[in-house]
C-alpha positions as a Markdown table, in Angstrom:
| # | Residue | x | y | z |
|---|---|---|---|---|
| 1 | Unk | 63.1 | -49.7 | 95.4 |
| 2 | Unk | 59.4 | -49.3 | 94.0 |
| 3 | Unk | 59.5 | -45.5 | 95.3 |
| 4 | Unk | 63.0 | -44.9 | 92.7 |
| 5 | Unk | 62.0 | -46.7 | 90.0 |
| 6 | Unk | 58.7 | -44.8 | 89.9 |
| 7 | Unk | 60.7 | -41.6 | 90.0 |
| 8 | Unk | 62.8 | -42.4 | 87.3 |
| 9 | Unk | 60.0 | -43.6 | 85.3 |
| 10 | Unk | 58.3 | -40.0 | 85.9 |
| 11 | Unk | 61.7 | -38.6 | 84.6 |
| 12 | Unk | 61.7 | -40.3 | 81.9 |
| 13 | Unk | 58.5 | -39.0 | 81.2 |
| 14 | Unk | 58.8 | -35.8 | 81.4 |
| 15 | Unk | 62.0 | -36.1 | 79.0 |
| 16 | Unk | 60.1 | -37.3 | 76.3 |
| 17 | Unk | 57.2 | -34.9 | 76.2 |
| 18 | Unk | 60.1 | -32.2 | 75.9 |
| 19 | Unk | 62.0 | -33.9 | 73.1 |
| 20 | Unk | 58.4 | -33.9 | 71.2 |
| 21 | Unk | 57.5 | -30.4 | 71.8 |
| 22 | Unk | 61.0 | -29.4 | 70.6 |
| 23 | Unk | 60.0 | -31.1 | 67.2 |
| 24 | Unk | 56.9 | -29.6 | 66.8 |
| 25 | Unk | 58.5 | -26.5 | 64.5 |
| 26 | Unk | 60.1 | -29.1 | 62.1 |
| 27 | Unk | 60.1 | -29.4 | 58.2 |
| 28 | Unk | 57.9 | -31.8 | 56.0 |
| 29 | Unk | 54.8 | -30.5 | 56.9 |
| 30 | Unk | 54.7 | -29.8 | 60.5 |
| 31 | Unk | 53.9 | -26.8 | 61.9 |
| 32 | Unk | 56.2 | -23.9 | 62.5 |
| 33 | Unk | 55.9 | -22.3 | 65.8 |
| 34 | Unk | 54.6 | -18.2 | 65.2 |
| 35 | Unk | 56.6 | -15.7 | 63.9 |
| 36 | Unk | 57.7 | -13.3 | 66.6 |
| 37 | Unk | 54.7 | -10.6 | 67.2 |
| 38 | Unk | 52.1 | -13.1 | 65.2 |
| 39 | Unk | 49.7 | -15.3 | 66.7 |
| 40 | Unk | 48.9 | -19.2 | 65.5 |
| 41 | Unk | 46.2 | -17.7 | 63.4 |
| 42 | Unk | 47.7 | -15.1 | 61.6 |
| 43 | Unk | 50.8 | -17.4 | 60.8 |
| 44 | Unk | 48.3 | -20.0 | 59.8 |
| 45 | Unk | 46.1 | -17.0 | 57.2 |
| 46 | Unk | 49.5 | -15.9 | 55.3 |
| 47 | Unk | 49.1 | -16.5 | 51.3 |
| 48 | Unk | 50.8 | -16.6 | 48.5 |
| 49 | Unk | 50.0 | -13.9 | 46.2 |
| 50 | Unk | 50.2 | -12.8 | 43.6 |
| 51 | Unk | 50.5 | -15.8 | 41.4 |
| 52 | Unk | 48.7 | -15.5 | 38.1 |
| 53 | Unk | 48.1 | -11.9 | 36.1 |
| 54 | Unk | 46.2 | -9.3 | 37.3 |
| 55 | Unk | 43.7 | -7.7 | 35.3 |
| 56 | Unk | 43.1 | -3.8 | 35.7 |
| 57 | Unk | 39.7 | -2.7 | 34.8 |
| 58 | Unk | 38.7 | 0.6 | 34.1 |
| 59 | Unk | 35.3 | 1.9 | 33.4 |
| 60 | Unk | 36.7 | 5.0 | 31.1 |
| 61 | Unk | 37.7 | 5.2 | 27.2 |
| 62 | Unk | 41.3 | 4.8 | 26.3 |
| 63 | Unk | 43.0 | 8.1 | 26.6 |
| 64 | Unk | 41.3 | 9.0 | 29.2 |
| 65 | Unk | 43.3 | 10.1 | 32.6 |
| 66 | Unk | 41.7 | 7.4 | 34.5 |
| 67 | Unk | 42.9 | 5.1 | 31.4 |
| 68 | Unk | 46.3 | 6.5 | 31.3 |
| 69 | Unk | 46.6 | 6.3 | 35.5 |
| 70 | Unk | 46.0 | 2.7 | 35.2 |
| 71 | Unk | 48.5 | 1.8 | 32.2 |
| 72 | Unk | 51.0 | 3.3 | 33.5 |
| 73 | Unk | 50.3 | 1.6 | 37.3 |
| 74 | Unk | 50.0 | -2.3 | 35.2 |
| 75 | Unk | 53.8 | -1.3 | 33.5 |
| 76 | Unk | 55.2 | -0.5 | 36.8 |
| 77 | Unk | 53.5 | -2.6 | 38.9 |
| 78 | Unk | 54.7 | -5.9 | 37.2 |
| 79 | Unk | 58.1 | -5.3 | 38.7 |
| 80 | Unk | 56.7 | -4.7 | 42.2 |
| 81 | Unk | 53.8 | -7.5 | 41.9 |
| 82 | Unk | 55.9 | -9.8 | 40.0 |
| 83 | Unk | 53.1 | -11.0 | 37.8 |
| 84 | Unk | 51.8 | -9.7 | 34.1 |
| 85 | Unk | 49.1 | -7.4 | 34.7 |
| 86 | Unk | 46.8 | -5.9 | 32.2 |
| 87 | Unk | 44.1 | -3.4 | 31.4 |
| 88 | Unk | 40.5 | -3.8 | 29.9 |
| 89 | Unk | 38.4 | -1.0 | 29.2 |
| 90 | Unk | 34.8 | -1.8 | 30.2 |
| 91 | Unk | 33.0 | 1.2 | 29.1 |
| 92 | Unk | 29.9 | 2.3 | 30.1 |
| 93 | Unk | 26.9 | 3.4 | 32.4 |
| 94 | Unk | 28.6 | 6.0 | 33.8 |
| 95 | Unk | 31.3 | 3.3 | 35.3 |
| 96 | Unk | 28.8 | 1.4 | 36.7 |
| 97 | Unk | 29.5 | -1.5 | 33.7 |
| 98 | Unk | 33.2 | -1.6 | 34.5 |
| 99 | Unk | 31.8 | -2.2 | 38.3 |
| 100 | Unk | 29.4 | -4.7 | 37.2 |
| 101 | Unk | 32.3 | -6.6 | 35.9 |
| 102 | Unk | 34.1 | -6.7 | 38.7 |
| 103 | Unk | 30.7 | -8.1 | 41.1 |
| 104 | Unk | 31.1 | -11.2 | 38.9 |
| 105 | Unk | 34.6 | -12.3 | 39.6 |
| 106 | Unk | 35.5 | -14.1 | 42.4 |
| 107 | Unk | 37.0 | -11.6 | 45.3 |
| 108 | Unk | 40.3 | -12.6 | 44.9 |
| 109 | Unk | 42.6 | -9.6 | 44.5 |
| 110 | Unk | 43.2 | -10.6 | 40.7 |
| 111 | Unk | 40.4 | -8.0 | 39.2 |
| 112 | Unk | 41.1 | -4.9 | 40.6 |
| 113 | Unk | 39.0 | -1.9 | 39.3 |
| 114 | Unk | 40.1 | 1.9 | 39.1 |
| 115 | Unk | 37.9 | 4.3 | 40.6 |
| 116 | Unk | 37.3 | 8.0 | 41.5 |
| 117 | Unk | 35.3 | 10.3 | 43.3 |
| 118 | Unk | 32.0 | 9.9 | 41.3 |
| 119 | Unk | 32.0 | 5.8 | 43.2 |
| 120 | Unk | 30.1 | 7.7 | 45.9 |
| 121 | Unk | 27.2 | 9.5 | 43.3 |
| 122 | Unk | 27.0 | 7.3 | 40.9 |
| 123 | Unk | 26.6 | 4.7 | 43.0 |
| 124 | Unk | 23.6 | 6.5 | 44.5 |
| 125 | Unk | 21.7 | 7.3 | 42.0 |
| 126 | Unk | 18.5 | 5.4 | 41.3 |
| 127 | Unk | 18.3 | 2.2 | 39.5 |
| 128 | Unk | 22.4 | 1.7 | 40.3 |
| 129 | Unk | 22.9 | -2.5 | 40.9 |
| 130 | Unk | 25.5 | -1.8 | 43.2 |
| 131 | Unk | 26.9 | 0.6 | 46.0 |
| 132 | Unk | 30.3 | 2.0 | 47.0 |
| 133 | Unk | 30.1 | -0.5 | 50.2 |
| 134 | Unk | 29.9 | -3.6 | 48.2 |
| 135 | Unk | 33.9 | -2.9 | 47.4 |
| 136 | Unk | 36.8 | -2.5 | 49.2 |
| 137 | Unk | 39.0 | 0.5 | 49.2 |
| 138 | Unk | 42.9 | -0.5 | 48.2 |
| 139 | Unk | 44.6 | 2.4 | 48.1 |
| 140 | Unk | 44.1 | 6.2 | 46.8 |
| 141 | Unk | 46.4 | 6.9 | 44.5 |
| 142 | Unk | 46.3 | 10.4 | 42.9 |
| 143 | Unk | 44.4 | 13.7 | 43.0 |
| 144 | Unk | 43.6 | 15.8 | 39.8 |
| 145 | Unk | 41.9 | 19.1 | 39.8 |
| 146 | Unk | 38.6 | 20.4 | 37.7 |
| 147 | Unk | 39.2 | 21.9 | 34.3 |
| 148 | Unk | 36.6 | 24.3 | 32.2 |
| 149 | Unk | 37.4 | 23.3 | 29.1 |
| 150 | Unk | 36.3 | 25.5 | 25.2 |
| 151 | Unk | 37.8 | 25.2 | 22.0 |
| 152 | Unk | 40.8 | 27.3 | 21.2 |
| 153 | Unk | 39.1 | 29.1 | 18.9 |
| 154 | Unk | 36.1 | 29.9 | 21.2 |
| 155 | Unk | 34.3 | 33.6 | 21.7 |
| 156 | Unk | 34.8 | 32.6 | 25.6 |
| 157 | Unk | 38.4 | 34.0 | 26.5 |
| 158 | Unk | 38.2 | 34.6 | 29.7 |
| 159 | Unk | 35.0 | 32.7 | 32.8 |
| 160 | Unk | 33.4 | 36.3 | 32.9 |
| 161 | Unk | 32.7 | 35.9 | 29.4 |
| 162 | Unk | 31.2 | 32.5 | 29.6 |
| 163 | Unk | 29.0 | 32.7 | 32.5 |
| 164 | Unk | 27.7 | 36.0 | 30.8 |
| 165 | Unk | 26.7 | 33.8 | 27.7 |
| 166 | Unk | 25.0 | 31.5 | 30.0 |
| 167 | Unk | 22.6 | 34.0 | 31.5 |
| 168 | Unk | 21.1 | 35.1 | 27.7 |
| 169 | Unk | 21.3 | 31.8 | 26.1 |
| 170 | Unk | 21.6 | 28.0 | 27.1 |
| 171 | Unk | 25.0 | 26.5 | 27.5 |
| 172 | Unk | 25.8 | 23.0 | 27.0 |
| 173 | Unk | 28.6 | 21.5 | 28.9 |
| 174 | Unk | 29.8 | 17.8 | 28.5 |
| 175 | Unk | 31.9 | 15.4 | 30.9 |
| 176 | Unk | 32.2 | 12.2 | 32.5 |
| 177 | Unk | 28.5 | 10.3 | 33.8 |
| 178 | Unk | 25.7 | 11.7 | 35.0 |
| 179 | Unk | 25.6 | 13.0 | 38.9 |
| 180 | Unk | 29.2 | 12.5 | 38.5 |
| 181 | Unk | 31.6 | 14.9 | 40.2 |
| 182 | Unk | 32.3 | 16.7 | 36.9 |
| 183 | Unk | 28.8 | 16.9 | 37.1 |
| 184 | Unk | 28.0 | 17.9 | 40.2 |
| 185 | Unk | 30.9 | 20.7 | 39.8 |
| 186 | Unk | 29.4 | 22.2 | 36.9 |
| 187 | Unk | 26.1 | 22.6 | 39.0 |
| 188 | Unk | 27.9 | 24.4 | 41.5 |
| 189 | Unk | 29.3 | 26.9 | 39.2 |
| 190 | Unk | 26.5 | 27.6 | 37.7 |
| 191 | Unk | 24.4 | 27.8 | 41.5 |
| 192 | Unk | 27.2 | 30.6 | 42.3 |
| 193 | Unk | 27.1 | 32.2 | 39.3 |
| 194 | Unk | 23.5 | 32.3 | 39.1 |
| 195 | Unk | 23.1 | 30.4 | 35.8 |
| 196 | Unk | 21.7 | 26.9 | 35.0 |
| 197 | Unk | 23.9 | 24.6 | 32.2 |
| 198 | Unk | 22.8 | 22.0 | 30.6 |
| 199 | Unk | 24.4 | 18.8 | 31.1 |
| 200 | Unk | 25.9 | 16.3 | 28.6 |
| 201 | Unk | 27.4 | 12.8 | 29.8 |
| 202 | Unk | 30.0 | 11.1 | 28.1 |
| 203 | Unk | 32.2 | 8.0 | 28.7 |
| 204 | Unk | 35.0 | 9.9 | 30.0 |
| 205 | Unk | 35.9 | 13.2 | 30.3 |
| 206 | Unk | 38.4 | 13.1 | 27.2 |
| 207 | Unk | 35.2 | 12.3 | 25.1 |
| 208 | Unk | 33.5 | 15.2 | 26.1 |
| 209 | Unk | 36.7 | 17.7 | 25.3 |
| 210 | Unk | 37.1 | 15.8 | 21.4 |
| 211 | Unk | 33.2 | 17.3 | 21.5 |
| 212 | Unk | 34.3 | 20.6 | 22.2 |
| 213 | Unk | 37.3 | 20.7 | 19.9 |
| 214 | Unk | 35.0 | 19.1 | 17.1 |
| 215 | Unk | 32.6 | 21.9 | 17.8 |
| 216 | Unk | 29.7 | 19.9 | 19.0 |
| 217 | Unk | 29.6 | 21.4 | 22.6 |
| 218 | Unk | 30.4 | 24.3 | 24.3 |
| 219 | Unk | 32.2 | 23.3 | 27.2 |
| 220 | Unk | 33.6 | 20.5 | 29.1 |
| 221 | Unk | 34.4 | 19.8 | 32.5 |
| 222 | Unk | 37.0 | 17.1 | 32.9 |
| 223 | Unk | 40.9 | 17.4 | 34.6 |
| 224 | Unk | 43.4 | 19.2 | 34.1 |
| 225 | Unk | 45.8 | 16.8 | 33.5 |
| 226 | Unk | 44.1 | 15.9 | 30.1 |
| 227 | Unk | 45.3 | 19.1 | 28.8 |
| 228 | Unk | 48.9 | 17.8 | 29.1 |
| 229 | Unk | 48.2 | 16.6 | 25.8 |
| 230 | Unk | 45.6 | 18.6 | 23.9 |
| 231 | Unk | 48.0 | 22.1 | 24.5 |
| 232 | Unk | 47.1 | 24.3 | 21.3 |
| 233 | Unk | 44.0 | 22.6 | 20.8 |
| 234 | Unk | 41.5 | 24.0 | 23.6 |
| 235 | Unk | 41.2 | 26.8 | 26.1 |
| 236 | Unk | 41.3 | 26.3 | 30.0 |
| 237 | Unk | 39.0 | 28.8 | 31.2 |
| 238 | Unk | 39.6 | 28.1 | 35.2 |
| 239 | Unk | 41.0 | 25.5 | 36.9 |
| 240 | Unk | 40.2 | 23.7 | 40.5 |
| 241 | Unk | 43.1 | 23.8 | 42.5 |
| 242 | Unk | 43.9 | 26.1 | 46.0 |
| 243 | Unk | 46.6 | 27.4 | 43.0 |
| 244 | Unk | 47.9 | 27.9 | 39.8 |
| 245 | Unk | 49.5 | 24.0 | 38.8 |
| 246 | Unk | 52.6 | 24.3 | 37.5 |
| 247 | Unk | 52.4 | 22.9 | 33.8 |
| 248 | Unk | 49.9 | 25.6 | 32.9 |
| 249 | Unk | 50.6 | 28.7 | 34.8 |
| 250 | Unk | 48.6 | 30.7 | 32.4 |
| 251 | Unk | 45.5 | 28.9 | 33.8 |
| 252 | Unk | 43.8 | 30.9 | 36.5 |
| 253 | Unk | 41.9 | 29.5 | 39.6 |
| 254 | Unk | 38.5 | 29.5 | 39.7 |
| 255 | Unk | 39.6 | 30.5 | 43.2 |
| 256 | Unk | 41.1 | 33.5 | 42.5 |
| 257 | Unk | 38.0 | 34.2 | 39.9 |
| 258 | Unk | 35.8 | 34.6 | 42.9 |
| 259 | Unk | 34.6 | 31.0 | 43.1 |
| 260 | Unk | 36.7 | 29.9 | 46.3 |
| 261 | Unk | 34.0 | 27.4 | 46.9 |
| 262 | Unk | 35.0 | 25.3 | 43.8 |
| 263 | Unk | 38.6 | 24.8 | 45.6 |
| 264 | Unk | 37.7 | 20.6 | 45.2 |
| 265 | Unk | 40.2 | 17.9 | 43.7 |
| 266 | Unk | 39.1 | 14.9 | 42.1 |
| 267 | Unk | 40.8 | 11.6 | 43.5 |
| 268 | Unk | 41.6 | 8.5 | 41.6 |
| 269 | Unk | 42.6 | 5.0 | 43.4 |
| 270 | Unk | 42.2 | 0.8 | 42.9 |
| 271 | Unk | 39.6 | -0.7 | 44.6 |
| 272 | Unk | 38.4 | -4.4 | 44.6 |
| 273 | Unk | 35.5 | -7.0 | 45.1 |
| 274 | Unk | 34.0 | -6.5 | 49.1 |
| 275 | Unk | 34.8 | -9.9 | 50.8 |
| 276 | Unk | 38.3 | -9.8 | 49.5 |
| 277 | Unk | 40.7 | -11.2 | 52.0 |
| 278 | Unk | 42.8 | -8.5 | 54.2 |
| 279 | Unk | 46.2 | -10.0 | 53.5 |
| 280 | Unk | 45.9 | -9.6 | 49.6 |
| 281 | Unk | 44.3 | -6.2 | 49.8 |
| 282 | Unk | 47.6 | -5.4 | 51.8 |
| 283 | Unk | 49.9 | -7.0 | 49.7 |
| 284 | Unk | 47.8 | -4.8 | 46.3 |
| 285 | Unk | 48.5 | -1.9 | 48.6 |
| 286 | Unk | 52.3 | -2.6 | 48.8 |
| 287 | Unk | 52.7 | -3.3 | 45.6 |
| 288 | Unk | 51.2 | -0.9 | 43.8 |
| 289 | Unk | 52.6 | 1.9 | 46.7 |
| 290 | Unk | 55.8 | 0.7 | 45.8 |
| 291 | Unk | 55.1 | 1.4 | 41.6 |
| 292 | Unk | 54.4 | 5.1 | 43.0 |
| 293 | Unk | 57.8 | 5.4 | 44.4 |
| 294 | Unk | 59.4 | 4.8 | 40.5 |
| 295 | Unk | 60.8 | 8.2 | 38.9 |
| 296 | Unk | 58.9 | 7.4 | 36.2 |
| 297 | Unk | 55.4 | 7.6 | 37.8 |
| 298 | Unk | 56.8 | 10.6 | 39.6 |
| 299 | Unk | 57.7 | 12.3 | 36.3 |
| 300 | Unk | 54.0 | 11.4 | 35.2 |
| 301 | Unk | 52.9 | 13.2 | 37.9 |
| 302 | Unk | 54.2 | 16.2 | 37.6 |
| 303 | Unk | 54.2 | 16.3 | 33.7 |
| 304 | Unk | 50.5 | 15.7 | 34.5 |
| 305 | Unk | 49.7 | 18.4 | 37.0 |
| 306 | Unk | 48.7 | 15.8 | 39.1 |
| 307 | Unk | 49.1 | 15.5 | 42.9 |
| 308 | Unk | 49.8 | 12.9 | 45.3 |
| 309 | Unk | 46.7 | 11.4 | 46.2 |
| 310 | Unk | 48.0 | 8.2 | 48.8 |
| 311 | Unk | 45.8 | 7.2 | 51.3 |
| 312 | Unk | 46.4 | 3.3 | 52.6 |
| 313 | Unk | 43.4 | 1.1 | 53.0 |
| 314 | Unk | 41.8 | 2.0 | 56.0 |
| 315 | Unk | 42.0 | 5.9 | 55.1 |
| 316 | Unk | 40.8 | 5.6 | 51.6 |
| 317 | Unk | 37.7 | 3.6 | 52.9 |
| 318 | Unk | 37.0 | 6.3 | 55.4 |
| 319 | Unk | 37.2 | 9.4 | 53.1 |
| 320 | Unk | 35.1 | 7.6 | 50.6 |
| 321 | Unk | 32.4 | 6.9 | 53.0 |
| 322 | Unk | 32.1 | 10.5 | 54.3 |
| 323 | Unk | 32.1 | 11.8 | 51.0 |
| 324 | Unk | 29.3 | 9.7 | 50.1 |
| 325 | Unk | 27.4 | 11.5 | 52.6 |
| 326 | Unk | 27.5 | 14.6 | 51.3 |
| 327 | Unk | 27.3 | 13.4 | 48.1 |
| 328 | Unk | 23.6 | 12.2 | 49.1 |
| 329 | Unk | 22.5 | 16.0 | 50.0 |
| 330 | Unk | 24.4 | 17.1 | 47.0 |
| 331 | Unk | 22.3 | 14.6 | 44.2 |
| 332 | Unk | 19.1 | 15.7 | 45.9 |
| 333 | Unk | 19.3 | 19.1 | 45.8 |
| 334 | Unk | 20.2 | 18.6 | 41.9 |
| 335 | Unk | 16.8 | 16.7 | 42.2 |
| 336 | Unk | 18.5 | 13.1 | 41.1 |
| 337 | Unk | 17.6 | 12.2 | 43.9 |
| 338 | Unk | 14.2 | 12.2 | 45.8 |
């Protein structure tokens, strides 16, 4: 009789311990069991963001297509975020203000900062508080060729005739920073053309063309998607791109000039405070992908002469950081850096 009762006992037991593991999943506060294909501790790390506005900051002047790339991603991405999102202009230090800016929020996904190519100079150069690994990369968003810029009314029609100029008398050309990639482009033309400019930095690359058309400089080097809007007003003497972009097909490559060495694109993306968690950097990534995907960024785009740019997180962190590499070799030779 002892011997039954102690079995049924154990089966009772044993019935018990499954009803309360069947409850463990429950409401009120208990735990849910994982998601299929997600362990304990990735269930346990999913947040909720967005949930408060996001502030864009950008380290160029208004106007500027840096400026105007952001604008346009803070209108669409408040449908795809679902949160108010703004833009503040923080300019600058070559950029490195805007940056600054950013170091002193907390690393929380709700400051995110546009960036371009000249992260990985700039950020080299002496005296610079910061580098390009104290931030993390959220997604690459747009590429945007080189432009020569002169005024419309200019005795440079054609390169030939400016890089002639240059080897009789000095030539000041403008653009965005200093050991920036407008920079660092202008150096190379004038390395290949055997001519030495002399360089002017400005807040933004639109600055430096209101110079020119104002008659204060001879040249800028900025994009050529801020001639979108200045048509009439300047002269593009060459342009960047492997070809011809299709809003200004009277704009030869500097390529096809005999300069197939300054085939380079400048890229543009969102980047935020290192230490930021993974899951809001993806869920930044998706929203603002998704932004891309609206006909009216795509008309902006192409209106622009821009091209697509996308690279996800993991990507854009990996280009940047081999850039920055031969960035380094690039600043010293310019003897910016020892």
């Amino acid at each position: 009789m002892k011997s039954k009762k102690f079995v049924w006992v154990l089966a009772l037991v044993f019935a018990l311990s499954l009803v309360v593991a069947g409850c463990g999943g429950g409401k009120n506060g208990d735990k849910e069991s994982p998601k299929q294909g997600e362990t304990p501790k990735q269930q346990a790390q999913e947040v909720k963001f967005p949930t408060k506005p996001i502030t864009i900051v950008t380290g160029s002047s208004p106007g500027a297509p840096i400026d105007v790339m952001a604008r346009l991603l803070a209108k669409l991405g408040e449908k795809t975020l679902g949160v108010p999102i703004s833009v503040l202009n923080k300019v600058g230090g070559s950029g490195t203000i805007a940056l600054s800016y950013n170091q002193t929020q907390p690393a929380d996904g709700y400051t995110v900062n546009t960036e371009a190519t000249g992260i990985t100079s700039i950020l080299q150069m002496a005296g610079s508080p910061y580098t390009y690994k104290d931030f993390e990369y959220v997604i690459r968003v747009q590429m945007d060729p080189f432009a020569l810029y002169v005024a419309k009314d200019s005795p440079y029609k054609t390169l030939d005739d400016f890089l002639k100029a240059a080897k009789s008398k000095k030539i000041r050309v403008g653009g965005y920073g200093k050991g920036s990639p407008h920079n660092i482009i202008t150096y190379d033309l004038g390395k290949k053309a055997g001519v030495e400019f002399e360089w002017v930095p400005f807040n933004s690359g639109n600055d430096a063309i209101m110079n020119v058309m104002g008659g204060h400089l001879d040249a800028a080097m900025s994009n050529i998607s801020a001639y979108a809007s200045k048509k009439g007003e300047v002269r593009v003497l060459a342009v960047s791109s492997d070809e011809r972009v299709n809003f200004a097909p009277e704009v030869p490559t500097f390529k096809e000039l005999g300069y197939p060495e300054l085939t380079r694109y400048h890229w543009r993306g969102l980047i935020v405070k290192k230490g930021t968690p993974k899951e809001i950097i993806q869920k930044l990534h998706d929203g603002f992908k998704k932004a891309m995907e609206d006909p009216e960024w795509k008309k902006y785009m192409e209106s622009s002469g821009m091209l697509d740019g996308y690279l996800p997180p993991d990507k854009f962190k990996e280009a940047v950081y081999a850039q920055a590499d031969n960035d380094l070799k690039v600043l010293k030779e310019m003897g910016l850096l020892k």
